[in-house]
N, C-alpha and C positions, 0 to 999 in steps of 0.2 A: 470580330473582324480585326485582322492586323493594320495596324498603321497604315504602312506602305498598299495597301488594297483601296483605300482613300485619299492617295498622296498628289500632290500637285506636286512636280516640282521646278527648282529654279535651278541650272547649274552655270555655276563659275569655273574660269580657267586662268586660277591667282597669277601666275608670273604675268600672265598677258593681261589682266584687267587693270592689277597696280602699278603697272609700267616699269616691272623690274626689269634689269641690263638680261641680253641674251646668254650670258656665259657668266658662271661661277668665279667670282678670286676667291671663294672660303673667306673673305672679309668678317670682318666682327657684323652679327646683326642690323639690317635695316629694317624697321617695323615695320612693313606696308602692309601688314595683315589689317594692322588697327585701320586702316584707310577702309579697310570693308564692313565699319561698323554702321555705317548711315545706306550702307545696300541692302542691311536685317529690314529697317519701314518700308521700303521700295517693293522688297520680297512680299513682305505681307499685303502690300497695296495690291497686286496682282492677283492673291487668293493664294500663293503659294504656300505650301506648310511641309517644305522637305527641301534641304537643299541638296547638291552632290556638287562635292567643290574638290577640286584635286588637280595633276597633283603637287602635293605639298611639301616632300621630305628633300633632303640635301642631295640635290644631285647637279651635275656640270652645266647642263645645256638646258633642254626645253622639259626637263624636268620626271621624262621615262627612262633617263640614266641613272638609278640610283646608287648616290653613293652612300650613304646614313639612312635606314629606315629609320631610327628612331630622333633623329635629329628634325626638326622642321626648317626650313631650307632656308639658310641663311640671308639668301636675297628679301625673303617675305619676313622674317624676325627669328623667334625662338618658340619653345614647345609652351610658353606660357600664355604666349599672345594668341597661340592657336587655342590654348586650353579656355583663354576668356571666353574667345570670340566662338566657342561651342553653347560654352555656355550662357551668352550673350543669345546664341538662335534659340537654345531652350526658351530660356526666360519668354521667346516670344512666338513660342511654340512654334517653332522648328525644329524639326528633325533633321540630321548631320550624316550624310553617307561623304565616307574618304575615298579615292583613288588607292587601290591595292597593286604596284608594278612586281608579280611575281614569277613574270614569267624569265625576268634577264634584267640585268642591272648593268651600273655604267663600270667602265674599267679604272673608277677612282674607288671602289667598292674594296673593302679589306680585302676579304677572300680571293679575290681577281687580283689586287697589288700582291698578295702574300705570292703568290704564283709568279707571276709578272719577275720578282725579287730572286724568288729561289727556284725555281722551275721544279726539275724532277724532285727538289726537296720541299718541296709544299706540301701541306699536310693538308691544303683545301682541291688540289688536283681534282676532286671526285665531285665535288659541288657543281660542275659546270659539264656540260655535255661535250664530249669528242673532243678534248685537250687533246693537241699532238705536238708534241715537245721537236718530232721533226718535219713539221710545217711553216708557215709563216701565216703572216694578217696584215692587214693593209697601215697598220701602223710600223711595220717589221721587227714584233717581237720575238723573232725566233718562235714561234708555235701557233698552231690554228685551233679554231674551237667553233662550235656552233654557236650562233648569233641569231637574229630575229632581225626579218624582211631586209636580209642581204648586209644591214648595217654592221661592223666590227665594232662601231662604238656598246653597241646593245650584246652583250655575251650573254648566251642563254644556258639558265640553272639547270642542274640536276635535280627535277624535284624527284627523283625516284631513291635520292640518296636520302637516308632517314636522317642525319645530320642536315641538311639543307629544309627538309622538310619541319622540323621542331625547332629551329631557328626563326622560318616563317612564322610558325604558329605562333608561337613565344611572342611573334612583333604584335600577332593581329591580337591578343592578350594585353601587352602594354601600350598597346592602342587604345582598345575598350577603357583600360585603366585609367589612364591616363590622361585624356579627352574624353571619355564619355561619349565615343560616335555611338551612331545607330545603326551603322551599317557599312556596306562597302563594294566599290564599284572596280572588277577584276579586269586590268586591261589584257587584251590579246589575251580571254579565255578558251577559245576555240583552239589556240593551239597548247590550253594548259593541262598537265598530266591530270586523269580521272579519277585518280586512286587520289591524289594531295588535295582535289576537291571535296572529295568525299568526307577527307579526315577533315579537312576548314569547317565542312557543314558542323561535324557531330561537334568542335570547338564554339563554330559560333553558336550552335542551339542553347549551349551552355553558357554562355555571357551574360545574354539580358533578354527580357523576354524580347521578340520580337525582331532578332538582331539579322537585317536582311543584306541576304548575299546576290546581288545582279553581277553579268559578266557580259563582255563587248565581245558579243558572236555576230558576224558577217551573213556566211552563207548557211547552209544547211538547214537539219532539222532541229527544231530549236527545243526541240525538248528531250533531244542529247544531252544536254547542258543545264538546263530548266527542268528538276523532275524533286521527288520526295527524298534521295537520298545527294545529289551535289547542290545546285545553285535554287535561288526560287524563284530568279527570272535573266532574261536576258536584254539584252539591244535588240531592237524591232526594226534593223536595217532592210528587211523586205516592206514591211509600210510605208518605212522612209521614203524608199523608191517610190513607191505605187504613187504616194500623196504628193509629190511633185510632180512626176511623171505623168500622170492621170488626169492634170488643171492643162499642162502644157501640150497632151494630146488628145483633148477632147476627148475623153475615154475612162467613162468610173467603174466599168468594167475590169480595170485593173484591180480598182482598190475592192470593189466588192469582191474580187477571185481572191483575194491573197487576205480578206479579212476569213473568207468560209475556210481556207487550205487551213490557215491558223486556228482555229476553231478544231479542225478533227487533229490537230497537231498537237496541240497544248492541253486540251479538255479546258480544265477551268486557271489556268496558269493566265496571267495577266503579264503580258510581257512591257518591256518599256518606250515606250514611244516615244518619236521628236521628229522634225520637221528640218533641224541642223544642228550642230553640234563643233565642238574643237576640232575635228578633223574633216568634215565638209562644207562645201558653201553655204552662205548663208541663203535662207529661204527665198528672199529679196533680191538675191542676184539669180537662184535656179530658175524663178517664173518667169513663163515669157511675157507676161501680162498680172503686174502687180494688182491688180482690181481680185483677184482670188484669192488674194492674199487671206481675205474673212473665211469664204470655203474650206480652207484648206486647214486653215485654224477653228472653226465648229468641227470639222473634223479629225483633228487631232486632242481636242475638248473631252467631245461626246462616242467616238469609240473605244471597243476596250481596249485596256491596258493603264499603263499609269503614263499620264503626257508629264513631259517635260520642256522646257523653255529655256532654250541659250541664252544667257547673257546677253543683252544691248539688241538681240532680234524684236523684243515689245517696241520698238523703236521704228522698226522697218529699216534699219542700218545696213549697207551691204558688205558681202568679203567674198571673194574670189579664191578661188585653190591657185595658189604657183607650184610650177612643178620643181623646185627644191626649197619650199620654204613654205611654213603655214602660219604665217608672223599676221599676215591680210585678216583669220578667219579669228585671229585669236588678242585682239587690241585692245589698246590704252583706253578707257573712257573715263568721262566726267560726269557725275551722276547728273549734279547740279544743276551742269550747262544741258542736256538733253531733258530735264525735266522744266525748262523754263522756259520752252515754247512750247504751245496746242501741239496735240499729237495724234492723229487717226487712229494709226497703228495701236497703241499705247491701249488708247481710250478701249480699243475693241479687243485688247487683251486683258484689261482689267474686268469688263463686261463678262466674257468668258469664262474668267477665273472666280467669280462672284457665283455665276451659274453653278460654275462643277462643284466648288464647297459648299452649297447652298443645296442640290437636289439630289440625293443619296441613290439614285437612280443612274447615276453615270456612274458612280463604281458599281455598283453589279449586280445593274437591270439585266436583265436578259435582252442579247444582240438577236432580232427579227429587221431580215430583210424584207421592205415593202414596196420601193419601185426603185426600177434600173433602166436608165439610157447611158447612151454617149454620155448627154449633157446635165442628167439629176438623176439625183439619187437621194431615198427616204428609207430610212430604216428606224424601228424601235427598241431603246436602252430601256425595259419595263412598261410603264404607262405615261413613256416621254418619248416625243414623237423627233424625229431630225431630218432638214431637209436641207439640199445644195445644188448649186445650178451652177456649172462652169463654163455656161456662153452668153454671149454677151444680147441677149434676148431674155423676157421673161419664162418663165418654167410654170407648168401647171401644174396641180398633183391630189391624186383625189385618192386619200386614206382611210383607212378605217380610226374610227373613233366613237368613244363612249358618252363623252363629258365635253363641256368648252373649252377648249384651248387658248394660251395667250405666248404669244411671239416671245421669248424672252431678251432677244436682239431687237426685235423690231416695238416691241409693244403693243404688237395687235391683238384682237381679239377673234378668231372664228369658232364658229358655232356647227353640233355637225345636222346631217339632217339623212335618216334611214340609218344611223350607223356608221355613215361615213361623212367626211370633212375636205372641203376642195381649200385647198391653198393657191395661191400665186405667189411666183417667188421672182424678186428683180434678180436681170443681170447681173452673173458675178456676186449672186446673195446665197444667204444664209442662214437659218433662223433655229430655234431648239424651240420645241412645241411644248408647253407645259401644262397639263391638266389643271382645271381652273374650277374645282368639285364646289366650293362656297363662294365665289366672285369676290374673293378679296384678294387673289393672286397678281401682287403690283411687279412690272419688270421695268423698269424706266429705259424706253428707245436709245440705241448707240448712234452718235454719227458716224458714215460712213469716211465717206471723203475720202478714198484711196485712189491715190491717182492710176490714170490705165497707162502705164509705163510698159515699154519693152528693154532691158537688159542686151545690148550686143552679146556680150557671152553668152547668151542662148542659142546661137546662130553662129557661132565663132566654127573654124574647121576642125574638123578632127581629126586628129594628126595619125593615123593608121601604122602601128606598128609592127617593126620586121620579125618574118619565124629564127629559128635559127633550127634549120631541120638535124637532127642528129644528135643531137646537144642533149644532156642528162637534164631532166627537169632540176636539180639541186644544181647544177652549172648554169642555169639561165637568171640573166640579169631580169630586172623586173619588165623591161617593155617587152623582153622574151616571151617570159612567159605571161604578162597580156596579149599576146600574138597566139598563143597554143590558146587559151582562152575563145579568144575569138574564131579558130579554127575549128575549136571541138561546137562552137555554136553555129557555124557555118552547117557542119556534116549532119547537125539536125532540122534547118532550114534557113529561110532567106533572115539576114543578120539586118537590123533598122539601126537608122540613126541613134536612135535613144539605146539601145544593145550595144552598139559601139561606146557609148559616153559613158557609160556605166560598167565598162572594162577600163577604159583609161583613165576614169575615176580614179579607179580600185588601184594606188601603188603599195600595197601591205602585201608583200612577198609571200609570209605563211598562208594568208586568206587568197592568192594565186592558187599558189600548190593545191589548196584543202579545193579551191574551185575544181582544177584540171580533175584532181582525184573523185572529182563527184560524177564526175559524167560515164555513163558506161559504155 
């Protein structure tokens, strides 16, 4: 079994955690990497044993501008502090996936100044898609070029140029070297060329054993992307949905449709799961009633895939999406000050995380559904039984079973009787059933305490965006075409509130486009 097939992970998003300044002066090194040396015991306290922290290397702004792959980004230190601090997660058995931005870099980037400098006598002209020397950009450099989700700061590479292409590889080479990752996390791969994935696969197979390629795909079929010859997994932005979506509309019929779609989609591909992320709200602000908060995390615990955990969410911390800035979703913390008062939240992520490294059954039991309502839903991970209730009522549930069972959230004990086992589940509960074959299977009860919070932004309006009939889809601004979006949902039936919020989520330009193009 590889690693990543048992991995928990924790991820970080450095400029925003160690409170670096928003904008680059190329200044001499600040070390704040060393500041994430006391988040390694934190990490392991949760059961984590994988981080993905990124990203890292020299760029201007929020850090998907690159300007230095191989420099590590002067607001956070130099390439030594990163090389410790890898080697620091080793030591404490963690494994190190890096943020790969290879789809477009920022315009402090050589290749881009060499251009920028000489125009038609640039020898880099070809690295970058639809250079037109007699165009402009919204900075007015005398020339246009394609870009990624509308922004001119982000110009997007030619990976089909074999110079542009062996440049990459070459970095993700003195990467591996370098630092020692284990892996690597490709942003905006959905809209990244198939052929330069292909080639990263057959480079990374040859690095280390084990050396895993994950990519941040949006829509589609995910095993475009996720298959034996490019990546070996993807972002599980369809769960993501489901599993918030599915507490706040009484309705687990989401998540069990989009767990079975996945299933004939992937075969036995584990894709990456999480609940929020650097670029979405926090978990904490989606709910419309934090008391699911436990549901919603047994359930991203004990389904397949490999879960992962944002930064300062074990906390129950909230952040909000603005619509030009994602500074809310991506904050300063202080380890110390949030670990020095009692924590519900915490307590019932540490609990979960203790579970998943502890019963070999959640990486990969076999997914059996065994009851579906609105309001619960029980399924079995092998000979581990899961159960969740997301109304605010107890939940009954009567499963098949062989052997006694013990609560490993709650600490209870049932016993079955004919073959099968009646549980009771409270309100807004949760529990992971663990076969209990010699009675010594100990799980010591979590407090709950989550308070029943509603979030106003769950309920906030949603701001309904304008068409722009006639308009070239590559001419449409981004609320454009969330307008085309929403019409092409329309022409298939009635559009809900939540269809709407989940368009105007969505401001990634290419993952519009690649939307519009799905639909027939």
């Amino acid at each position: 079994m590889a690693w990543y097939e048992k991995a928990l992970f924790y991820h970080i998003y450095p400029l925003g955690l160690t409170g670096a300044p928003e904008k680059n002066d190329y200044a001499a090194p600040v070390h704040r990497l060393r500041d994430l040396d006391k988040w390694i015991g934190h990490i392991r306290s949760l059961g984590c044993n994988a981080l993905y922290i990124g990203p890292l290397f020299e760029s201007v702004g929020h850090g998907y501008e690159t300007t230095d792959y191989r420099r590590v980004d002067s607001r956070l230190g130099d390439n030594k502090d990163l090389k410790a601090f890898v080697q620091k997660c080793h030591e404490n058995g963690i494994r190190v996936v890096l943020d790969a931005v290879f789809n477009h870099t920022g315009r402090d980037f050589f290749a881009f100044r060499d251009i920028r400098e000489h125009r038609e006598g640039s020898r880099y002209l070809g690295w970058y898609r639809n250079v037109n020397l007699y165009g402009n950009n919204e900075f007015n450099d005398g020339f246009s070029y394609d870009n990624w989700g509308g922004y001119d700061l982000l110009a997007k590479l030619n990976l089909q140029n074999p110079e542009v292409r062996d440049y990459l590889l070459d970095t993700v080479r003195f990467w591996a070297a370098e630092f020692d990752i284990d892996g690597l996390r490709l942003d905006a791969a959905d809209v990244l060329d198939f052929d330069f994935m292909r080639a990263l696969r057959s480079v990374a197979d040859g690095l280390k054993e084990d050396f895993w390629l994950m990519g941040e795909v949006i829509h589609g079929d995910y095993s475009r992307w996720a298959n034996d010859r490019t990546l070996h997994s993807v972002t599980n932005y369809h769960l993501h949905k489901a599993l918030y979506s599915a507490h706040n509309d009484h309705n687990y019929f989401e998540i069990a449709h989009t767990v079975r779609r996945q299933k004939d989609m992937g075969g036995g591909l584990l894709f990456y799961t999480f609940v929020d992320n650097h670029d979405v709200e926090r978990i904490a602000s989606k709910l419309n009633n934090r008391a699911n908060f436990l549901p919603v995390h047994v359930l991203l615990y004990t389904l397949p895939g490999i879960p992962s955990l944002y930064y300062g969410s074990e906390f129950g911390i909230e952040g909000k999406k603005e619509r030009h800035s994602d500074a809310s979703l991506r904050p300063a913390l202080d380890l110390d000050s949030l670990l020095s008062q009692p924590n519900a939240y915490l307590e019932i992520i540490r609990s979960l995380g203790r579970i998943h490294s502890r019963e070999s059954a959640l990486w990969y039991g076999n997914y059996r559904e065994l009851q579906l309502t609105t309001g619960k839903y029980a399924f079995a991970r092998g000979d581990i039984l899961v159960t969740v209730n997301n109304e605010d009522r107890d939940a009954d549930f009567d499963l098949p079973a062989d052997s006694p069972l013990i609560g490993a959230l709650s600490g209870r004990r049932v016993s079955p009787e004919g073959g099968r086992v009646r549980i009771r589940l409270d309100g807004f509960g949760g529990d992971i059933w663990i076969p209990d074959r010699d009675g010594r299977t100990v799980y010591e009860p979590v407090r709950r305490g989550i308070p029943k919070e509603t979030p106003q932004a769950a309920h906030a309006e949603i701001k309904e965006p304008r068409r722009a009939p006639g308009k070239a889809l590559e001419e449409m601004t981004v609320e454009e075409l969330q307008a085309e979006v929403l019409a092409k949902l329309a022409s298939n039936g009635p559009v809900t509130d939540r269809m709407r919020r989940d368009v105007t989520d969505n401001v990634y330009r290419d993952s519009l486009l690649n939307w519009i193009k799905s639909f027939r």
